[in-house]
N, C-alpha and C positions, 0 to 999 in steps of 0.2 A: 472933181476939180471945178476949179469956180469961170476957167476958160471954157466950158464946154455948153453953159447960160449965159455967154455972152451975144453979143450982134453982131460984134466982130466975126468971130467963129462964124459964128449961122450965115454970113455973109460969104464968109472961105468955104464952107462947106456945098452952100448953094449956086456956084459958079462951076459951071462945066470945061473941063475935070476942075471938080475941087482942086485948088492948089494956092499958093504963097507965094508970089512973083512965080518965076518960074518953075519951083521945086513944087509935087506934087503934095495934098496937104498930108496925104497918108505918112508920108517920108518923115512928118515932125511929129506924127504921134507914133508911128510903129521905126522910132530907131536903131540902128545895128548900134553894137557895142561901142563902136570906136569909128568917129568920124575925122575924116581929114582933108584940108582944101586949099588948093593952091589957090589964094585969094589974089592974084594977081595974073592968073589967067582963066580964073572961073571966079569973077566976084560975087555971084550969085549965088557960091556954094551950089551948083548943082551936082557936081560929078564927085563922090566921095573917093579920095583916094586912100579910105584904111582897110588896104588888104593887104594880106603877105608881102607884096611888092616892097610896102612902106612900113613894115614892122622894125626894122629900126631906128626908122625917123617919130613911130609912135613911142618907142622903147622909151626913146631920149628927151621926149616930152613927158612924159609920165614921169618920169625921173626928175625931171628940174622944177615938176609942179609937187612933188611928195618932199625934195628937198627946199622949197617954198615952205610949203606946208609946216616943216618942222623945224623950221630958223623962225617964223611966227607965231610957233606953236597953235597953230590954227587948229580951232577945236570943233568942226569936220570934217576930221581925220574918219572916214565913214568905214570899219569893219566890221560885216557881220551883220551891217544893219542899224549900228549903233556908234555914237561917237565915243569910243575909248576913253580916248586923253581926257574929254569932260566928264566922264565918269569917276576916272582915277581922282582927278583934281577933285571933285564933289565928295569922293570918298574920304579922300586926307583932309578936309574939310570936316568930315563926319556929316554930312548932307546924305538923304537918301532920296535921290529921283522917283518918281510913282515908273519910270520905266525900268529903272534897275529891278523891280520885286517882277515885272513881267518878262522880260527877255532873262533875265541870270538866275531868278529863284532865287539865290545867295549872296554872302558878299565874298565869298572867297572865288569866285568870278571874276570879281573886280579886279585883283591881283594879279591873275593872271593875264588881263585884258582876252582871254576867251568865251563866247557865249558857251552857255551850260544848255 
């Protein structure tokens, strides 16, 4: 990554503890799956709250951004690795991505929107 030659970086890295206002720098490069923060009594984002606790309140975010996602048809739609819906639409196109021959081997792949 092109953040990891920069001065900035080397500047957050070389401040003891490395860190980003208050959150530690490690936190922004080694992150848990699912972040969450009550920005209105942690504006700083420090204290993540996506654990079990909050797994409904992530459920229901995930949900209104997949159903975003699909009233734009917003095309990183990301499974697998790979953006689906650009691939399908490339395919009904008759287009052939140089990623489609690397990740699906085929194009009857593409149909199913499953990696091979």
């Amino acid at each position: 990554m092109d953040v990891y030659a920069s001065l900035s970086f080397e500047a957050m890295r070389n401040t003891s503890p490395p860190s980003i206002g208050k959150r530690p720098l490690k936190s922004y490069i080694c992150r848990p799956p699912e972040e969450l923060y009550d920005l209105e009594a942690d504006s700083e984002e420090v204290h993540n709250l996506g654990t079990l606790e909050y797994d409904s309140v992530l459920k229901q975010m995930w949900e209104a951004v997949e159903k975003w996602q699909m009233e734009t048809k917003d095309l990183w739609l990301w499974k697998d690795g790979v953006s689906v819906q650009r691939f399908k639409e490339m395919d009904m196109r008759g287009m052939e991505p140089y990623i489609e021959l690397v990740l699906f081997g085929d194009r009857s792949a593409l149909a199913t929107g499953i990696a091979v």
